[in-house]
N, C-alpha and C positions, 0 to 999 in steps of 0.2 A: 857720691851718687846724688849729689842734691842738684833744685833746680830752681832756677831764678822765682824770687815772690815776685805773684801779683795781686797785688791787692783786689780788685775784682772780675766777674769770668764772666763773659760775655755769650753765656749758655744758658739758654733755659735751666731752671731751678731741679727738675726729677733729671736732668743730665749732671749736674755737681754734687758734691758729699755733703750733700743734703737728707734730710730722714728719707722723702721720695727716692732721689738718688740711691739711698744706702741700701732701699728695700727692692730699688732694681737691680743694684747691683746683686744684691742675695738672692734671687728669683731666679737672673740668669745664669750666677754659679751655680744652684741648687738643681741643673737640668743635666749636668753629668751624672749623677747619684740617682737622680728620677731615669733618666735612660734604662739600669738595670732594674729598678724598682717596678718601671713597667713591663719590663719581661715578666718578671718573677711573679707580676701581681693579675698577668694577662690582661692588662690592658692597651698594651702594643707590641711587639713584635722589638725586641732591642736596633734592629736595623734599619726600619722604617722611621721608627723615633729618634736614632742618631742622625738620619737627613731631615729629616722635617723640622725638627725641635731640639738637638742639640747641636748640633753644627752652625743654624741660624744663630742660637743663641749666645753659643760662645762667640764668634763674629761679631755681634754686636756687643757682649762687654767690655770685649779689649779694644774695638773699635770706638765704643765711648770715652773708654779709660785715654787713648789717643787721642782723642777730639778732644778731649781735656787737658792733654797735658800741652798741646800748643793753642788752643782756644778759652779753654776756663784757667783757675788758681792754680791747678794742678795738684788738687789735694785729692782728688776721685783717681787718678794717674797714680800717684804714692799708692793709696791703699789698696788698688788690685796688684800694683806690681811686691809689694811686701808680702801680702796675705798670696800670691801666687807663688814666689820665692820660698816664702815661709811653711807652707804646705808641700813640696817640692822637698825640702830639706827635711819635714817631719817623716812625710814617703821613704824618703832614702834610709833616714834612722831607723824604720819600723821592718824597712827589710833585711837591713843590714841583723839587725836584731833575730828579723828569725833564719837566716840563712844556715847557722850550726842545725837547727831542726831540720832541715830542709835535706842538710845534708849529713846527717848522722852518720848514714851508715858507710858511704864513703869516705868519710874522715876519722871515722874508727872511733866514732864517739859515745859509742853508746857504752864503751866502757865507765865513761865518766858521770852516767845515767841521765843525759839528752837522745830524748828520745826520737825515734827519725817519724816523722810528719808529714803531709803531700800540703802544705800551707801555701807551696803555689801554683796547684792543681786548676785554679781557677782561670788564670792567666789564658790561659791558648782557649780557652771554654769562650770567656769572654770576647776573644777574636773573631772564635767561630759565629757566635752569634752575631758581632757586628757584619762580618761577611754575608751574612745569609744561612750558613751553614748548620748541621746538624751538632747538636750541643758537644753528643758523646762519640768519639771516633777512635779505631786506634791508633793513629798518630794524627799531630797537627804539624797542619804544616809555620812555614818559615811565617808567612803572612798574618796568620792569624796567633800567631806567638807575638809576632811585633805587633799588632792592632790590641791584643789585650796589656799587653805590658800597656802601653800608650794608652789605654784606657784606663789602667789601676792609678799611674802619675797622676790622668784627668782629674782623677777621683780627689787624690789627695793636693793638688792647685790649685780646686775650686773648693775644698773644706778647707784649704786658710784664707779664702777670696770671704766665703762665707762668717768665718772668725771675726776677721776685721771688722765686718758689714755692720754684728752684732756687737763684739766688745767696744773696739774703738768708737762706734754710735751710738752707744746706751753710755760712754765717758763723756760723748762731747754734746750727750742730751742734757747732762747733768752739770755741764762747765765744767768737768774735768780735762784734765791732763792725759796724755797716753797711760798714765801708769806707773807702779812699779814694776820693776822685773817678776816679782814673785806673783802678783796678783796677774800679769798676764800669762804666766807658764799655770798657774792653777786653773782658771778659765779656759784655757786649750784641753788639758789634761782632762778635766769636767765634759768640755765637747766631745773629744775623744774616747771618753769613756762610755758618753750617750749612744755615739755612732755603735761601738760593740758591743752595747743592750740592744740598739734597735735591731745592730745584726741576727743577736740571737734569738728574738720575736718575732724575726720576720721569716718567710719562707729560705733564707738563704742555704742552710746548710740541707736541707731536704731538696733544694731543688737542684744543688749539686753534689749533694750525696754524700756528705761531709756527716761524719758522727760527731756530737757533742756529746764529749764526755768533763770530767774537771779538768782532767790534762790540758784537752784543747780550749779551754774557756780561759784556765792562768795564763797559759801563751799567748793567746792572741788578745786577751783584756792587758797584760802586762806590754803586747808591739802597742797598742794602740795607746796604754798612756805613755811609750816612747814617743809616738808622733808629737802627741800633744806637747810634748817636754822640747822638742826640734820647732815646733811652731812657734810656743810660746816664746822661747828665746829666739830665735830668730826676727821676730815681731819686737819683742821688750828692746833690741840693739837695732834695729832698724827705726821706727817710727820716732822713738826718739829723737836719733839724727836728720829725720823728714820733716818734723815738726807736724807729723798726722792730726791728732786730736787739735782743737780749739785752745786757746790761753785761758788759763784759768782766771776767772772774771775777779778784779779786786773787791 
C-alpha cells in the first residue's frame, strides 16, 4: 500500500500534515459526532446539519486527503486513509463484541449469563432522524436502518481520522516516530474510553431512552476499549509501513 516519496508538496501549508493541516483535518472529521451532538443538544435538527455541515465536510477531507495524495508528499493522504481504515476496523470489533448481547435471547444465551440488550436500538433511530423522520416509530423502515448503520461506521472513520490528527501530531510535534505498538493501542484505548464518559454525560441515553445501569456501563465501556484495541493496532501496523510520523531528528 505504499506510495512513491516526494520530497516536497506543492500545496499550500493548512492543506498538508502540517499542525494547520492536522487541526483541519480534525475539525472536519469531528462533524460526524457533532451531527448527533447537535440533535441531542438542540442546536440543529440532525438532518439539516447532515446537508449543510457534514456532507460538505466530509467532501472536503477526503477531497484534500486526494489533492494530496497526487499534488502534495502524500503524507495528509496516509493519515486519513489509516486513521479511516483504522476506525472502520475498531467499528467492526466493537460490534462484533456486542452482537452475543444483542442477541442473547435468540441464541439461548442467557443461560451462560449474557444478558440480552437493545445496544443497537439506536441504529434505525439514527436513520430516522437523518431522513427527517419521527425518532420513535413502531417499525423502521429499510432506509433508515441503512442510513443509521452508515452513520454509526461514520462515526467510528472519522474517530480514527480524529486519533491520527492528535497522536500521530503531537509525535511528529515532538520529532518522534510513529511509535510503538503498545503506546499507540494505549492512546486509542484512552480516546475510546473518553468518547464512553462523554457518552455517559451527555444527553445520550435519556434522549433515546436507554437505562444506565452497571451492566450497561461494563458492556459498552469494555466495546469501546475494543474499538480502541482495533484502532490502535491497526494504526501501530499500518503507519509504520507508510512512514506517517516525521524521522526522528539525529
Amino acid at each position: 500500500m505504499a506510495i512513491s516519496e516526494r520530497t516536497a508538496s506543492r500545496l499550500p501549508s493548512f492543506l498538508q500534515w502540517t499542525g494547520t493541516g492536522r487541526a483541519l483535518v480534525f475539525v472536519l472529521s469531528a462533524t460526524s459526532i457533532w451531527c448527533l451532538l447537535a440533535e441531542m443538544y438542540h442546536f440543529l435538527d440532525m438532518q439539516t446539519f447532515f446537508y449543510t455541515i457534514l456532507l460538505p465536510a466530509t467532501t472536503a477531507l477526503y477531497g484534500i486527503a486526494i489533492l494530496d495524495r497526487f499534488r502534495g508528499d502524500g503524507r495528509l493522504w496516509r493519515a486519513v486513509v489509516i486513521g479511516t481504515l483504522g476506525g472502520l476496523v475498531g467499528a467492526v470489533a466493537y460490534d462484533i463484541f456486542r452482537l452475543p448481547f444483542v442477541f442473547s435471547d435468540a441464541w439461548g444465551l442467557g443461560r451462560f449469563g449474557i444478558p440480552q440488550m437493545p445496544l443497537f436500538k439506536v441504529f434505525p433511530r439514527f436513520g430516522a432522524m437523518l431522513l427527517g423522520q419521527p425518532i420513535e416509530q413502531p417499525s423502521y423502515s429499510l432506509a433508515a436502518n441503512l442510513f443509521g448503520w452508515a452513520y454509526h461506521f461514520s462515526n467510528g472513520a472519522t474517530f480514527g481520522v480524529m486519533f491520527v490528527a492528535m497522536y500521530a501530531g503531537a509525535r511528529e510535534a515532538y520529532g518522534q516516530a510513529v511509535g510503538k505498538p503498545a503506546g499507540a493501542i494505549f492512546w486509542a484505548m484512552l480516546l475510546a474510553a473518553g468518547i464512553e464518559a462523554c457518552l455517559l454525560v451527555s444527553p445520550y441515553a435519556a434522549f433515546f431512552g436507554i437505562a444506565i445501569t452497571p451492566r450497561f456501563v461494563v458492556v459498552t465501556l469494555t466495546a469501546h476499549l475494543i474499538f480502541g484495541v482495533g484502532l490502535g493496532v491497526y494504526y501501530a501496523w499500518q503507519a509504520s509501513r507508510w512512514r506517517l510520523a516525521a524521522p526522528v531528528a539525529a
